[in-house]
C-alpha positions as CSV (number, residue, x, y, z in Angstrom):
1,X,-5.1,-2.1,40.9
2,X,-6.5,0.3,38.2
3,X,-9.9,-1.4,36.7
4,X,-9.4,0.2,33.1
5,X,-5.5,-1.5,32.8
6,X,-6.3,-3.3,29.5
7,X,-4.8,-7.3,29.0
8,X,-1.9,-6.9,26.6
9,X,-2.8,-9.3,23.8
10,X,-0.4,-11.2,21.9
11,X,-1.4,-11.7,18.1
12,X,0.2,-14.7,15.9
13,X,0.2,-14.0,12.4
14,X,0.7,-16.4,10.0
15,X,1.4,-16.5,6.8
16,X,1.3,-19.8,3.7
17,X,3.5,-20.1,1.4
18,X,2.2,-18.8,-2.0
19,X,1.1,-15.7,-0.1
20,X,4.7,-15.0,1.4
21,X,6.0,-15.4,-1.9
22,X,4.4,-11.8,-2.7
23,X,2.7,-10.6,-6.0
24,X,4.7,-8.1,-8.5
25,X,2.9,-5.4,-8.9
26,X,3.3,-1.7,-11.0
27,X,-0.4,-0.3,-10.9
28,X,-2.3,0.4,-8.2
29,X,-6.3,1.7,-8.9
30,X,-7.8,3.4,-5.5
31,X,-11.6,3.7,-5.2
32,X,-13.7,4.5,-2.3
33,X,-17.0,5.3,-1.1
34,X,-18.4,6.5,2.5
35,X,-17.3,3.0,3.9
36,X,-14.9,1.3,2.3
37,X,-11.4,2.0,0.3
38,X,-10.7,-0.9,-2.5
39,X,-7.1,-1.0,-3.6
40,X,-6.8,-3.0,-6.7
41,X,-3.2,-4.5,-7.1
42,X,-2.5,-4.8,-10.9
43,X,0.8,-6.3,-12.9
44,X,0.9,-4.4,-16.5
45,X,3.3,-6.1,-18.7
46,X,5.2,-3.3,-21.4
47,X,3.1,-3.7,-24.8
48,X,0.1,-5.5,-24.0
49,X,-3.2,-4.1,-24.5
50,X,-4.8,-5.9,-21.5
51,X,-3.9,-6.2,-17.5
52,X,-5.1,-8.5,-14.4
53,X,-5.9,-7.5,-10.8
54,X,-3.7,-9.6,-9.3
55,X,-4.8,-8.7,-5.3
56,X,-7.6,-6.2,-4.1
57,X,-7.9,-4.7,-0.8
58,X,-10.9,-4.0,0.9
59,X,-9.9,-1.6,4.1
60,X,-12.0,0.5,6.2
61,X,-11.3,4.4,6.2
62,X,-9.5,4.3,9.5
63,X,-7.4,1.1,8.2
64,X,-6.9,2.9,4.8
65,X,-5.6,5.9,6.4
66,X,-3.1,3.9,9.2
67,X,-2.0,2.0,5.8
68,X,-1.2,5.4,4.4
69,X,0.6,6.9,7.6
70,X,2.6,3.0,7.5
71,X,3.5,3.8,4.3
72,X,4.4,7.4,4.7
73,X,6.5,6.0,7.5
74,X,8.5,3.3,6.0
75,X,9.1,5.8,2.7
76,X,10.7,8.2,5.1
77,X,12.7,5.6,6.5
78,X,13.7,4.1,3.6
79,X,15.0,7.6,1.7
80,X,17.1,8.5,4.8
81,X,18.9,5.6,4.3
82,X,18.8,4.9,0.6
83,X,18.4,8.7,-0.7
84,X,15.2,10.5,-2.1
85,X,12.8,8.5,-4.2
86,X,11.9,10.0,-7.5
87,X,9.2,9.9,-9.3
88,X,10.1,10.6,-13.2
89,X,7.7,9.6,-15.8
90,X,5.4,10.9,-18.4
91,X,4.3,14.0,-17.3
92,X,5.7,14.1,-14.2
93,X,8.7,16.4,-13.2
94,X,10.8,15.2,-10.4
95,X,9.6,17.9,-7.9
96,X,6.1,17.3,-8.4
97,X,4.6,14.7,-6.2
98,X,1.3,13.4,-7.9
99,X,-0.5,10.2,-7.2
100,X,-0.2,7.8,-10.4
101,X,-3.7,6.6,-9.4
C-alpha cells in the first residue's frame, strides 16, 4: 500500500436557522491587506442617507481567491443556462465589466 494515500475525510456542515435564512444584500465593500481580505456585506435601502453591514468576511488570500474562482464558476454556469448577466447602471455601459466596489 502507497504510504502518502491520504484518509478521505468526510466534513458535516451545518447550518441554524436564522443563518439559512440568508441576508439581502446590494453592496459589497472589499478591502485587504498582505493577510487578510474583509468583504463587508451591506443592504442600502433607495433614499436613505445611511447603510448597515449586515455580514463581514474575513478570508485568507488563498480562500479569497478560491471564493473568486467559485464565483467565477457558478456565474458561468448560471448565464449558459439563464443568458448573459448585465451590468447596466450609472456609468456603466453594458460591455464594460467594472467592479462596483
Amino acid at each position: 500500500m502507497e504510504k502518502n494515500k491520504k484518509q478521505e475525510v468526510k466534513l458535516e456542515i451545518q447550518i441554524e436557522d436564522d443563518v439559512a435564512n440568508g441576508q439581502y444584500i446590494n453592496l459589497a465593500v472589499v478591502n485587504h491587506n498582505d493577510s487578510e481580505f474583509v468583504i463587508d456585506c451591506i443592504y442600502v435601502q433607495p433614499q436613505a442617507p445611511k447603510a448597515r453591514v449586515q455580514s463581514r468576511l474575513i478570508l485568507s488570500p488563498r480562500h479569497a481567491k478560491r471564493l473568486l474562482l467559485a464565483l467565477q464558476n457558478n456565474i458561468e454556469t448560471y448565464e449558459k443556462r439563464f443568458g448573459r448577466i448585465e451590468l447596466l447602471g450609472p456609468g456603466l455601459e453594458a460591455s464594460e465589466h467594472k467592479p462596483i466596489h
